[in-house]
DOGU-395742 format. One record per residue: residue in one letter; x, y, z of N, C-alpha, C in turn. Coordinates in steps of 0.2 Angstrom, whole numbers, padded with zeros to 4 digits, always signed. Layout:
# DOGU-395742
AXYZXYZXYZ ...
END
This chain:
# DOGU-395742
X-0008-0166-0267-0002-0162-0265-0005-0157-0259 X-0002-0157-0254-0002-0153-0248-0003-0144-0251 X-0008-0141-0247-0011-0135-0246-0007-0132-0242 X+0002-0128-0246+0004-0126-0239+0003-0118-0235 X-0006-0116-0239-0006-0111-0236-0011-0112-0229 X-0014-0118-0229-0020-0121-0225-0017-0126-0222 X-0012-0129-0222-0009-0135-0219-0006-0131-0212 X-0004-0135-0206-0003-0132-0200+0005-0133-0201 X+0007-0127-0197+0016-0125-0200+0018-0134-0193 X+0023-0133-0197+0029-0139-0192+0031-0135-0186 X+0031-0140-0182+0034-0137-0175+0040-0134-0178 X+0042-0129-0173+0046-0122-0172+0054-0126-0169 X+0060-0125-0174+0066-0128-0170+0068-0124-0165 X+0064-0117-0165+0068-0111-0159+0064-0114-0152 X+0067-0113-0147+0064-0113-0141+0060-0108-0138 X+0055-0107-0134+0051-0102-0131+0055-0096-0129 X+0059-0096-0126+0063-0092-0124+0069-0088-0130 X+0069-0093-0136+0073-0091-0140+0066-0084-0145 X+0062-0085-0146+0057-0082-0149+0055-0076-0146 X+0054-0079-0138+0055-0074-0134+0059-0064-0136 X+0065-0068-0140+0068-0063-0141+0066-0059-0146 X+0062-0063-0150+0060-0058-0156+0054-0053-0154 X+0052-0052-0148+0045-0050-0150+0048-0045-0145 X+0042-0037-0144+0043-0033-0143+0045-0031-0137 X+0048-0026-0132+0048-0025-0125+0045-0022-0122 X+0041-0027-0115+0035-0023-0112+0037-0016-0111 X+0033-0012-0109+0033-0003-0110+0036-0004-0101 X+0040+0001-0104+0040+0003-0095+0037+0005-0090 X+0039+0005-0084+0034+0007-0079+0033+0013-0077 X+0029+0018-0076+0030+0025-0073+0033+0023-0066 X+0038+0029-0068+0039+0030-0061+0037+0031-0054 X+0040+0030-0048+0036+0030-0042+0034+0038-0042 X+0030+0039-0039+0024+0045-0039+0026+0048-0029 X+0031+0051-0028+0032+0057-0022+0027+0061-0020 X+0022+0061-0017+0020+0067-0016+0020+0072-0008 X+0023+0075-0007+0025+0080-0001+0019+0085+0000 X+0021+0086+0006+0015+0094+0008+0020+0097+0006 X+0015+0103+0000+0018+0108-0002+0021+0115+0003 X+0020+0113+0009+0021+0117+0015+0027+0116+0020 X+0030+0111+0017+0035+0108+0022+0042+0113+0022 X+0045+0114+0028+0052+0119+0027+0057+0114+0028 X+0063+0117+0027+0069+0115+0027+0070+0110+0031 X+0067+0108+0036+0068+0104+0042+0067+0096+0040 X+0061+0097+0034+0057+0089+0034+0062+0087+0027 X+0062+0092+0022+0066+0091+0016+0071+0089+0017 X+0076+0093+0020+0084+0091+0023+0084+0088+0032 X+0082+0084+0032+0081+0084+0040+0087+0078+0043 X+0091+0082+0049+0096+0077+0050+0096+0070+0052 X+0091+0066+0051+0088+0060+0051+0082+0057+0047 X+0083+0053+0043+0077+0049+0041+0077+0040+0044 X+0069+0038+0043+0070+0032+0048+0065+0030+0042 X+0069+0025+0038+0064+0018+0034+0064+0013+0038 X+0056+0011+0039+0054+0005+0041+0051+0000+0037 X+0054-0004+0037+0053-0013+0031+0050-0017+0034 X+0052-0018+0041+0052-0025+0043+0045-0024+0049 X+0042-0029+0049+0035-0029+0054+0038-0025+0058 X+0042-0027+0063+0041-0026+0069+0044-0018+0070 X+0049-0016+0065+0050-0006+0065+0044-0006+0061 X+0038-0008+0056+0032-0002+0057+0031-0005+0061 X+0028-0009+0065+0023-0007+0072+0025-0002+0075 X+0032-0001+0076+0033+0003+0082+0032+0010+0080 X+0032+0011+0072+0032+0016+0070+0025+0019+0072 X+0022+0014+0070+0012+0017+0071+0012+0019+0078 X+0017+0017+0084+0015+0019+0089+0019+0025+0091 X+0023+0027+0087+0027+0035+0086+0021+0042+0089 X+0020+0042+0095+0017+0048+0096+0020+0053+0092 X+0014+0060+0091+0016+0064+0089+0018+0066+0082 X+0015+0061+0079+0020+0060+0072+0012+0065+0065 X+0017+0068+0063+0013+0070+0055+0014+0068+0048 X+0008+0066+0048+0007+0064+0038+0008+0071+0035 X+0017+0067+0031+0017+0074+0026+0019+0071+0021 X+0016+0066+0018+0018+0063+0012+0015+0054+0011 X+0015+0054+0002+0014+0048+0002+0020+0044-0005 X+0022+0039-0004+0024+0036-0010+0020+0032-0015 X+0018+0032-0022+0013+0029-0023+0017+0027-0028 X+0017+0019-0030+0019+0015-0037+0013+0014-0041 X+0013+0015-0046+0006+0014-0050+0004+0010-0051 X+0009+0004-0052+0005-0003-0053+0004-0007-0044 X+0004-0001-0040+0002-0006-0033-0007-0003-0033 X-0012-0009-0032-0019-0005-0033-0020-0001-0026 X-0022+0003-0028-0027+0008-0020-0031+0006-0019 X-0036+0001-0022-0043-0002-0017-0041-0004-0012 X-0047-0003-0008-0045-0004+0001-0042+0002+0004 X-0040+0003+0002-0034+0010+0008-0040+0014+0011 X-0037+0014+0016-0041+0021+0021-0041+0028+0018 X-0047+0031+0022-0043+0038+0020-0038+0040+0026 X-0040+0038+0033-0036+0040+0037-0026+0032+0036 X-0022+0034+0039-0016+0030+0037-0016+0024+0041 X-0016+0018+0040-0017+0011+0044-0014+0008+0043 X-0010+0005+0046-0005-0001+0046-0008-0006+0044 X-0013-0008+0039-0017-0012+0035-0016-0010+0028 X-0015-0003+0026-0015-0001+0023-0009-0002+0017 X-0008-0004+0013-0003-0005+0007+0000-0001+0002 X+0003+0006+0007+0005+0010+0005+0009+0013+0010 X+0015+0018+0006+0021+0021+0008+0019+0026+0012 X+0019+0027+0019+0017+0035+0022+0022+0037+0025 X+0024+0043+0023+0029+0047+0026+0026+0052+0032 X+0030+0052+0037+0028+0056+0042+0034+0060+0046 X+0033+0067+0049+0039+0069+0052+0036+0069+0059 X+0041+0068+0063+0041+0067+0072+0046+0073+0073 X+0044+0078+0076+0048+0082+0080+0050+0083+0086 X+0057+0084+0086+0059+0082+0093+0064+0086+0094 X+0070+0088+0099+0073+0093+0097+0078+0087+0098 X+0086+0090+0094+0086+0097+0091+0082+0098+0084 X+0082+0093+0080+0078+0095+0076+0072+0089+0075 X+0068+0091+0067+0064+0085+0065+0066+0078+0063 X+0064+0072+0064+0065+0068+0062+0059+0064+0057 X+0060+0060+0053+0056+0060+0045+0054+0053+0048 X+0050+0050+0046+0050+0043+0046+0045+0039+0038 X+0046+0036+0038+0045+0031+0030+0043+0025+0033 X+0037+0024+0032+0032+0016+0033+0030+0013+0025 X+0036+0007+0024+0033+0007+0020+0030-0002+0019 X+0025-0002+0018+0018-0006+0022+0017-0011+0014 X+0021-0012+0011+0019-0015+0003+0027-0020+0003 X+0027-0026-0002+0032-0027-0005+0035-0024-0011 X+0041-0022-0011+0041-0018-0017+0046-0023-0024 X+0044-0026-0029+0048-0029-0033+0054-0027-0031 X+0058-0033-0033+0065-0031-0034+0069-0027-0040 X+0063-0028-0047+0066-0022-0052+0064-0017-0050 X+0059-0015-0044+0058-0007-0043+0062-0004-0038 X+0063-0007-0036+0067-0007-0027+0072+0000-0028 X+0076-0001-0035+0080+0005-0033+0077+0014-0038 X+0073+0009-0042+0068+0017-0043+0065+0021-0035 X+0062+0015-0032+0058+0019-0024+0066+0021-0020 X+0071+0018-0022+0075+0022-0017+0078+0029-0019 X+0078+0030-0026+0081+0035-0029+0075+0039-0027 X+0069+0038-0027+0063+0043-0028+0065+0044-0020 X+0064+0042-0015+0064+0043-0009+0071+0048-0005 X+0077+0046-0008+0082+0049-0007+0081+0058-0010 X+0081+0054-0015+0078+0063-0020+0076+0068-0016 X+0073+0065-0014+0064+0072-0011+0068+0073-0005 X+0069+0069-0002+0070+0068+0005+0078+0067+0007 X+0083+0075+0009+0089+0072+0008+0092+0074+0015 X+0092+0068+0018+0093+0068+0026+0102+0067+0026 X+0103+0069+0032+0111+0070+0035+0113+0062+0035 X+0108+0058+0037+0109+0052+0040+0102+0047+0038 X+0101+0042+0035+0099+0037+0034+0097+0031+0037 X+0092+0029+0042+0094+0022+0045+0084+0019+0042 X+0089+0014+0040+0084+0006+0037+0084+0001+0041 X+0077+0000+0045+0077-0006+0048+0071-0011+0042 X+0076-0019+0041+0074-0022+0039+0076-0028+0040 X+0072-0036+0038+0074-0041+0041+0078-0046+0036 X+0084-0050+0038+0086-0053+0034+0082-0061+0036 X+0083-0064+0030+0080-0071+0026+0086-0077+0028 X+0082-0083+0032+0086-0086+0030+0093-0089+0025 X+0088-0089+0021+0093-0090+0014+0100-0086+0012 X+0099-0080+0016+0104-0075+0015+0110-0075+0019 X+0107-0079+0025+0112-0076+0031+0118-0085+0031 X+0124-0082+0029+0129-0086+0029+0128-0089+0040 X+0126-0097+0039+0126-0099+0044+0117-0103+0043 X+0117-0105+0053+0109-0107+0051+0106-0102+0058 X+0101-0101+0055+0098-0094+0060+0093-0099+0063 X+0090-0101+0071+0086-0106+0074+0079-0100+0074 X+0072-0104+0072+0068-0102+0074+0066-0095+0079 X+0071-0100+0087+0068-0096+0094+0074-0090+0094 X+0080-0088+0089+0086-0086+0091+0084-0076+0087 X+0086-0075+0092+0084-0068+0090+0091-0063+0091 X+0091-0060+0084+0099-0055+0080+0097-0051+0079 X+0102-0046+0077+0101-0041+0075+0108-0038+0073 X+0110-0034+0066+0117-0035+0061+0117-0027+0057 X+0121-0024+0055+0120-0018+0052+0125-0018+0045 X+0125-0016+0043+0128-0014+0036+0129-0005+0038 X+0133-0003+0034+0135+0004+0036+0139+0008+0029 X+0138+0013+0027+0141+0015+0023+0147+0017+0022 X+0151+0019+0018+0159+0020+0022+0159+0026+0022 X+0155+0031+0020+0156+0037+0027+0151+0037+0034 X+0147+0033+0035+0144+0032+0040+0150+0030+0044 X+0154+0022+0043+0158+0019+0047+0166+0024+0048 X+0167+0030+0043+0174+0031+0043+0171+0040+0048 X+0163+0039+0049+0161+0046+0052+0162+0049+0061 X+0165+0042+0064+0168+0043+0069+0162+0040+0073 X+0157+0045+0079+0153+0039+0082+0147+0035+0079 X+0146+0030+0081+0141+0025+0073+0133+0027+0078 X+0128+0026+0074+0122+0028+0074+0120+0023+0080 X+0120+0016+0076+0118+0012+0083+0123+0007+0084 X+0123+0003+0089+0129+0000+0091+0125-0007+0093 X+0128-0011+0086+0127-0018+0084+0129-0022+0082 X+0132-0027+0081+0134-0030+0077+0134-0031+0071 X+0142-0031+0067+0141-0029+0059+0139-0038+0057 X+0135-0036+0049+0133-0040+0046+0138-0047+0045 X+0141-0054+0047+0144-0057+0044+0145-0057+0038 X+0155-0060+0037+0156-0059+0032+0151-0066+0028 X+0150-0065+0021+0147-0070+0017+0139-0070+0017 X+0135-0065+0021+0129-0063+0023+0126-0056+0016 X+0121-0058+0015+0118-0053+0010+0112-0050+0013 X+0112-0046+0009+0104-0043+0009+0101-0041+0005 X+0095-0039+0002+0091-0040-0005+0085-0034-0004 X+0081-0033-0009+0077-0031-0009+0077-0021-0007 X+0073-0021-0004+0072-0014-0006+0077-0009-0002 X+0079-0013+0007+0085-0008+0011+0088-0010+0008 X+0090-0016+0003+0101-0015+0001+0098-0011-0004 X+0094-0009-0009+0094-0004-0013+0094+0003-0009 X+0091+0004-0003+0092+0011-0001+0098+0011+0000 X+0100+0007+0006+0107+0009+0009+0113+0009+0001 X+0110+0007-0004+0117+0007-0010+0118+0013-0011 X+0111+0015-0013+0105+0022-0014+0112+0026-0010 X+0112+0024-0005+0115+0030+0001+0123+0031+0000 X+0125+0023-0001+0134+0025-0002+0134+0028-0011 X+0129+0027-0016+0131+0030-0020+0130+0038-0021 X+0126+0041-0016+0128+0048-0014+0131+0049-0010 X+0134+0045-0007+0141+0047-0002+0138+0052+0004 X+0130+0049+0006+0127+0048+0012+0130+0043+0018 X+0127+0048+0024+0128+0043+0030+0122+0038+0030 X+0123+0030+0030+0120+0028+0030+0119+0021+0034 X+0114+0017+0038+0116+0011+0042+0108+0008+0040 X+0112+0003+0039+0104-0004+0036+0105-0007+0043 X+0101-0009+0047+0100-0013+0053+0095-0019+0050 X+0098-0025+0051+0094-0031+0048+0090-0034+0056 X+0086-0037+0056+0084-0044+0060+0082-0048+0060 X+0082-0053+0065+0080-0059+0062+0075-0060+0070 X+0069-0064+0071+0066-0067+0064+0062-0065+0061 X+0060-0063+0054+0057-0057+0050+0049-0058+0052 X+0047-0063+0054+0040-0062+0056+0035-0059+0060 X+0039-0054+0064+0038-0049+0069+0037-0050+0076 X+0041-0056+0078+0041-0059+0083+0041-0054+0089 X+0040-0053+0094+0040-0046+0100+0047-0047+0104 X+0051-0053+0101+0057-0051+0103+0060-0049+0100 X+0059-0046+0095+0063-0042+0090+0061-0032+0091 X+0055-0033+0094+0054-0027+0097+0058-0022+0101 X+0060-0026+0106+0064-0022+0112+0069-0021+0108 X+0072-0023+0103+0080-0022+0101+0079-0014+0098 X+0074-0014+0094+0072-0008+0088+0070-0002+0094 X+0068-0006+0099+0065+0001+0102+0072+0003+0109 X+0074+0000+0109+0082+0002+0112+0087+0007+0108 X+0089+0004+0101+0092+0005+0096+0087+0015+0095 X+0081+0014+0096+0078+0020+0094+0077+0026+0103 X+0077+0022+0107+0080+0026+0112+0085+0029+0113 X+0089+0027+0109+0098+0027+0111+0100+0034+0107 X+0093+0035+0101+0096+0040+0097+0092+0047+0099 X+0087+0045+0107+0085+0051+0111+0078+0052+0107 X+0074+0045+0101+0067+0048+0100+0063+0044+0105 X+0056+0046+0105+0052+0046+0110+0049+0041+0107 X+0047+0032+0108+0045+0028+0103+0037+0026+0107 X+0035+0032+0112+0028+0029+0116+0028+0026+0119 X+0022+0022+0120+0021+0018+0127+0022+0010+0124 X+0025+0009+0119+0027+0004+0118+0022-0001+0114 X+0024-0007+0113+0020-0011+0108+0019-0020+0110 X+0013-0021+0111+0010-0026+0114+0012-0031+0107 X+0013-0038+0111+0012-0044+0104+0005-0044+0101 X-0001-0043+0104-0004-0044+0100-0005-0039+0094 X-0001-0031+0096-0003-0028+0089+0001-0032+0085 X+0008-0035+0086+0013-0035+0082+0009-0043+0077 X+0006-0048+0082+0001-0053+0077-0003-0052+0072 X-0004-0046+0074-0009-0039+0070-0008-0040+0064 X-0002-0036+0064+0000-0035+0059+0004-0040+0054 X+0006-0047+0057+0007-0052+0054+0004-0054+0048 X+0004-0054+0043+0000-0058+0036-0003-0051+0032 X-0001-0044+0036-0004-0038+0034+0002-0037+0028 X+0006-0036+0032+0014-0032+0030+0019-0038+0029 X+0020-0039+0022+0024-0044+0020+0031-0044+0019 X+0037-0047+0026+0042-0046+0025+0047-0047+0018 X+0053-0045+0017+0056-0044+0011+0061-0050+0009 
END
């Protein structure tokens, strides 16, 4: 007679995933970690521009932002800090926030140098919007093949916006480009901010391009687009930084 407390139990009629359900749920994640200079005045906190950069080719140009100040960093808990500098690198795999003063006022800028999951995307945009509650919103980020209804050519260089409906119903539009095609999406961490943005009934404008790789023909568009808005973006940005930084900063 069979030993059925030593004998090995019969395969399981539930599936992996069905069993799945039984066990516990992983613990959540701490929240993204904001830290600001405790010194910053009204200007940086509400300032009538913020400028997230996603995509290779807006941070590079961002690094090259004369005059700019680290007044903040964003930190995920589960992103490691070995390797980080102490000074801020576009090597570096983390959020730095920096203001650019120009008149009439300051403008904010967000480098953010990491991928950020898709289940955290919209905690980093509520954490960001939070702290930082600017008049106006602009997200440069690249769209993916996969997403853009049509076929995008290697050598073919775009550039597409999404707008919020009080950005677009706000009379004149921040940059002036071409809206996203119908049946086009975007993912990741700017359609989190820019949702971030229509759900607080912000002005808000996602600029996509294409090719996300940081190609230097996508430079001159981002650095026009940021002349047009009268900021100062330096003496401009050579392809080899932009190679630089390829395989650093991983598009979205």
């Amino acid at each position: 007679m069979e030993d059925v407390v030593t004998e090995s139990p019969p395969p399981s009629r539930f599936f992996q995933e069905d069993l799945d359900n039984f066990a516990a749920p992983p613990p959540p994640l701490p929240p993204p970690l904001l830290l600001l200079d405790p010194k910053l005045g009204p200007d940086h906190i509400r300032p009538p521009l913020v400028i997230v950069a996603l995509s290779a080719p807006s941070l590079a140009i961002l690094h090259r932002f004369p005059h700019k100040i680290l007044i903040g960093t964003l930190i995920l808990p589960e992103t490691p800090l070995a390797g980080i500098s102490l000074e801020p690198s576009p090597r570096d795999r983390s959020c730095y926030i920096y203001a650019v003063d120009h008149r009439p006022a300051a403008t904010v800028l967000v480098a953010v140098q990491f991928p950020v999951a898709a289940e955290r995307a919209r905690a980093v945009a509520k954490s960001l919007l939070g702290a930082i509650q600017a008049e106006r919103v602009l997200i440069f980020d690249s769209i993916g093949s996969q997403n853009y209804r049509g076929r995008l050519a290697v050598d073919e260089t775009l550039a597409f916006k999404l707008e919020t409906v009080e950005e677009r119903s706000g009379g004149q539009p921040l940059v002036r480009v071409d809206y996203l095609p119908s049946g086009s999406v975007m993912d990741g961490l700017g359609a989190a901010v820019i949702a971030e943005c229509q759900m607080r009934r912000a002005k808000g404008t996602l600029v996509a391009t294409w090719p996300a790789n940081g190609r230097s023909t996508v430079v001159p568009i981002i650095r026009s687009l940021l002349q047009g808005l009268s900021i100062d973006v330096g003496w401009g940005v050579d392809a080899a930084t932009i190679s630089q930084l390829h395989g650093v900063i991983v598009p979205y």
